[in-house]
N, C-alpha and C positions, 0 to 999 in steps of 0.2 A: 450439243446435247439437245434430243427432243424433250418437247415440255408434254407429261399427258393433256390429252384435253378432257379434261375431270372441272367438276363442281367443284367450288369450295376450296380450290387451289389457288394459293400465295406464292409469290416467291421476290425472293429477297435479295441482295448483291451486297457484298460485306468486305471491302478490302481484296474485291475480285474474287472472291468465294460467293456461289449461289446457293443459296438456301430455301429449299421449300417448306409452306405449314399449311397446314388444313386449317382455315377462316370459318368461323363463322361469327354471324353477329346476330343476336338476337334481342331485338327491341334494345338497341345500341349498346347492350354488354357483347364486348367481341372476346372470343377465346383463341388460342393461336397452340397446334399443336405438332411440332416438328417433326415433318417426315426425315429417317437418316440413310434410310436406302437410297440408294440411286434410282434415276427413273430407269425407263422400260426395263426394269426386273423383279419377275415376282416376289421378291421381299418388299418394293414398295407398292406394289396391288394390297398384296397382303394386310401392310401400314395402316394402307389409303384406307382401307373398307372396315379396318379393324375398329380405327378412331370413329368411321363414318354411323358403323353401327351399334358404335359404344360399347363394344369389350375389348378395348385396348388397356391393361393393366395402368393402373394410373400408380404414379410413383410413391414409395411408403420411405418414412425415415426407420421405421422399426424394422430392419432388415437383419436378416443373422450376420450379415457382412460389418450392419452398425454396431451389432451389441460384441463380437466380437474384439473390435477395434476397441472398445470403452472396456469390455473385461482387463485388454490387455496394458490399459491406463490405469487401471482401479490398483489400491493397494494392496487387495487380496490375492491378485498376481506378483505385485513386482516382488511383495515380501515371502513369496515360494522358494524354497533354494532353486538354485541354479537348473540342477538335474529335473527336477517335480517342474519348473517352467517348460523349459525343454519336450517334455511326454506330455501336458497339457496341449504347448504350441504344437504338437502334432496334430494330436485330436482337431483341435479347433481347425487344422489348417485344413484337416480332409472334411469338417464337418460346411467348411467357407464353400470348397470345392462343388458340392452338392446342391448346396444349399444358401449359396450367399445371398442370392438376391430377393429370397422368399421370407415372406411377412413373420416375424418368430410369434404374431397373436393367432395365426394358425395352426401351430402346432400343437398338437392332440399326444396322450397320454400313447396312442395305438402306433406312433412315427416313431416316439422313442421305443418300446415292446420291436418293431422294427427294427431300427439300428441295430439294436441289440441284438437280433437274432439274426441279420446279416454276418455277421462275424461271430457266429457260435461256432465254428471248428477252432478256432482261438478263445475258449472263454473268458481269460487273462484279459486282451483286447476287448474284448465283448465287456467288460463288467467297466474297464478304464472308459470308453465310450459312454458309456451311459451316465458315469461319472461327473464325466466334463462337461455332458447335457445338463443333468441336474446343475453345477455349478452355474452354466451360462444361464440357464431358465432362472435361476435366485438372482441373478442379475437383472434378468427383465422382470420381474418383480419389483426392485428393488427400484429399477426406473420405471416401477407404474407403468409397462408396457401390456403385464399380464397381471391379472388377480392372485395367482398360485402357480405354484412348480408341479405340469403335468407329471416330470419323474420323479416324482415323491413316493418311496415304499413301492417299486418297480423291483421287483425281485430281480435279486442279479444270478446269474449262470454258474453252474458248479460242473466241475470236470477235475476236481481232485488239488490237492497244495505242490506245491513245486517239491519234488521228492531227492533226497542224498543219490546219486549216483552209487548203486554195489560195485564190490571190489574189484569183479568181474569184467565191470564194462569199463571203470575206468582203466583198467589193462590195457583194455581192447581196446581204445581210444588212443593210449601211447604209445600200442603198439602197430597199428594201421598210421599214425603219423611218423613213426622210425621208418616202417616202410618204405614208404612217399616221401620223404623230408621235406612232410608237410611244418616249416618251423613255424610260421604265425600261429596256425591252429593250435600247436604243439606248446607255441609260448604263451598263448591266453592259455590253456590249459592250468598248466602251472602256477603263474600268477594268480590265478581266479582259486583254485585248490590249497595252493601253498597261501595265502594271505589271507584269504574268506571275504575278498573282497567282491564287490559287482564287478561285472565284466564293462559297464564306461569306464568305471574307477582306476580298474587295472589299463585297461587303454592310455589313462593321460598319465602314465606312471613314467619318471625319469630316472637315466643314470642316476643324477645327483641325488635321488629321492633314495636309493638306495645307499646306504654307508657299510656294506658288507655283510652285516647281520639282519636291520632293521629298516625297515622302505615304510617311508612317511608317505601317509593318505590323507589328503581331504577329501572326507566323501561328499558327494555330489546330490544325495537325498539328503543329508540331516545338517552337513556344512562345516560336520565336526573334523577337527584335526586328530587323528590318532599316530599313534607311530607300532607299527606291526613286526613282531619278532619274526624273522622267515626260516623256516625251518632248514635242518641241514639239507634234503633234497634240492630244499628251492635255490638253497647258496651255490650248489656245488651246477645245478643249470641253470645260474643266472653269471658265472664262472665263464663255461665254454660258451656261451653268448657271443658271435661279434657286435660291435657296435656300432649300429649303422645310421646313428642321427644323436638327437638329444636324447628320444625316447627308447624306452627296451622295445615296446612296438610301434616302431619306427618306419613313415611314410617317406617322410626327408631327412633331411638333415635338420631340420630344426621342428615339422608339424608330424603327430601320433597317426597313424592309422585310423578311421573313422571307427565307430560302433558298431554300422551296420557291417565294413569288412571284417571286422573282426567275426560278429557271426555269420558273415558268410563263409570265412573259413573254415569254423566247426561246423556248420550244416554240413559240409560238403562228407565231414567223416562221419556224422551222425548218421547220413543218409544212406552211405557205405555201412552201416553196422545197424541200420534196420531199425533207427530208435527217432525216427522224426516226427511220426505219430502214428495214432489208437492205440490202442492197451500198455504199449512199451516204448511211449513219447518218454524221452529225457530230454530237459533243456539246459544250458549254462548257468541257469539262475541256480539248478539244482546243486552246483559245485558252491554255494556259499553254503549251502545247508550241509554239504558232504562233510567239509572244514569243521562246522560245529559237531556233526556226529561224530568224527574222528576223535577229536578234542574230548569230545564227552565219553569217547568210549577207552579213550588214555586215563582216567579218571580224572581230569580236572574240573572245577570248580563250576560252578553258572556262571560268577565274578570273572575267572580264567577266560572262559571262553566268551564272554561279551567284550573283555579286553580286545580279543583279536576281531570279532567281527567286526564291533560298534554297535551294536544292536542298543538300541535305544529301552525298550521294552525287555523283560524277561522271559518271554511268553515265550518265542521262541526257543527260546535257548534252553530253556524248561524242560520242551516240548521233547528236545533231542538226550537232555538229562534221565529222564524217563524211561526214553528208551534202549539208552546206555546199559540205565541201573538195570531195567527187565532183562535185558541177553543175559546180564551176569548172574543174575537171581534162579535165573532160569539153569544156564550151566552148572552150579553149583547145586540147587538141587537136584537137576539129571545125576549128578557124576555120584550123589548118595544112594542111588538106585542099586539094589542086587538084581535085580532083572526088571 
């Protein structure tokens, strides 16, 4: 190995490992700063001259790498359900990606407004982003890194609520998978419509969890245990089902299909039927809302239909109540019309 012949070069021998640092000593305070490139290649030029001229990043412990790592120790996380850790642990993990090694007292009010508008064709994504910002930033607050939370009152992105799928499309959708015997796509379907559950929820769903009428949920956002009556459709195609593991979506014999395969099956027919986005995006989350407007336009109850979804809140369920009663308000006094 040639040694450069530069100023201010050390080098060291350590267990037959050589190690170079940039020396200096100045009125006998000496500093010593590790080159890790190798010689004769321009990463250690670069090193050399970076240190020599003093902009060489000097190391921070306040790094988004650290606060992360401390978010995911704090209580605030561990006591998240399971699923809410999960969609956090994403975020954080693409936010590490980008951004791990950079100081989080730099970040400015205009980086988050960024993030966030990175991922505006997903505003969904876009609003959860900016979420887990503000979460982490109350963290460095909290360890005295920063004085305040830049994404405080950072408007979040609107692109409309997650809509019921009409009757129409859901057709189209069982009948483009009859086609193709498309059956995963075919069997989230059902599950997700027939239960009104999330589409992870219905993912980690088992034979056993079904007893023929009723398929036991824990859901994965609130933690809660329900037991969901399945309607006669869902009985009679969870019937011709074979069974090809523990799970009804079934990867092995004993582990479920992931989340994201799951929608990657349904993309696949979404995309086929022209509905993956602008004006006429439908998503899977929409089949938990379909479930309550069905329910609600059967006339059952708010109480009724939060049995089946879990819906913690009645907001929702309200929401779909409303719009039950309005078709029927509406039909009934069209049909008094004489002209």
């Amino acid at each position: 190995m040639k040694k450069p012949d530069l100023p201010y070069l050390e080098w060291k021998t350590v267990k037959g490992h050589q190690y170079c640092y940039f020396r200096l000593d100045r009125g006998g305070k000496v500093t010593r700063h590790r080159i890790k490139a190798p010689p004769d290649t321009p990463e250690f030029m670069q090193e050399y001259w970076a240190i020599r001229s003093g902009k060489r990043a000097k190391p921070v412990k306040t790094t988004w790498n650290a606060l992360i790592i401390a978010y995911y120790e704090s209580p605030e996380f561990k006591s998240k359900a399971r699923g809410t850790r999960e969609n956090y642990r994403r975020h954080c993990e693409a936010i590490r990606e980008k951004n791990g090694a950079k100081d989080v007292r730099l970040f400015r009010r205009k980086h988050a407004i960024a993030a966030r508008d990175a991922l505006s064709d997903t505003w969904s994504k876009a609003n959860e982003r900016l979420a887990v910002l503000s979460i982490l930033c109350k963290k460095a607050v909290d360890l005295e890194w920063i004085d305040r939370n830049p994404v405080s009152d950072i408007s979040k992105l609107t692109g409309g609520e997650y809509e019921a799928w009409p009757d129409a499309m859901l057709d189209a959708f069982v009948r483009y998978c009859e086609a193709r015997d498309l059956v995963t796509a075919r069997t989230v379907y059902e599950l997700c419509v027939g239960t009104g559950q999330r589409l992870g929820d219905c993912t980690k769903m088992t034979w056993d969890d079904f007893d023929g009428e009723y398929m036991a949920v824990v859901q994965e956002k609130t933690g809660e245990k329900i037991w969901v009556y399945c309607p006669p459709r869902l009985q009679a195609y969870l019937e011709t089902l074979p069974k090809a593991g523990r799970h009804i979506l079934a990867k092995n014999l004993t582990t479920p299909i992931g989340k994201r395969a799951a929608q990657a099956a349904v993309e696949e027919v979404r995309e086929a039927l022209g509905i993956m986005r602008g004006e006429a995006r439908l998503v899977p989350h929409g089949w938990r809302y379909t479930a309550a407007r069905l329910l609600a336009e059967a006339g059952c109850s708010d109480a009724d239909i939060q049995a089946v979804t879990g819906h913690k809140t009645l907001a929702m369920v309200q929401k779909y109540r409303r719009q039950a009663d309005q078709r029927k308000r509406s039909k009934r006094a069209q049909e008094k019309r004489t002209r």
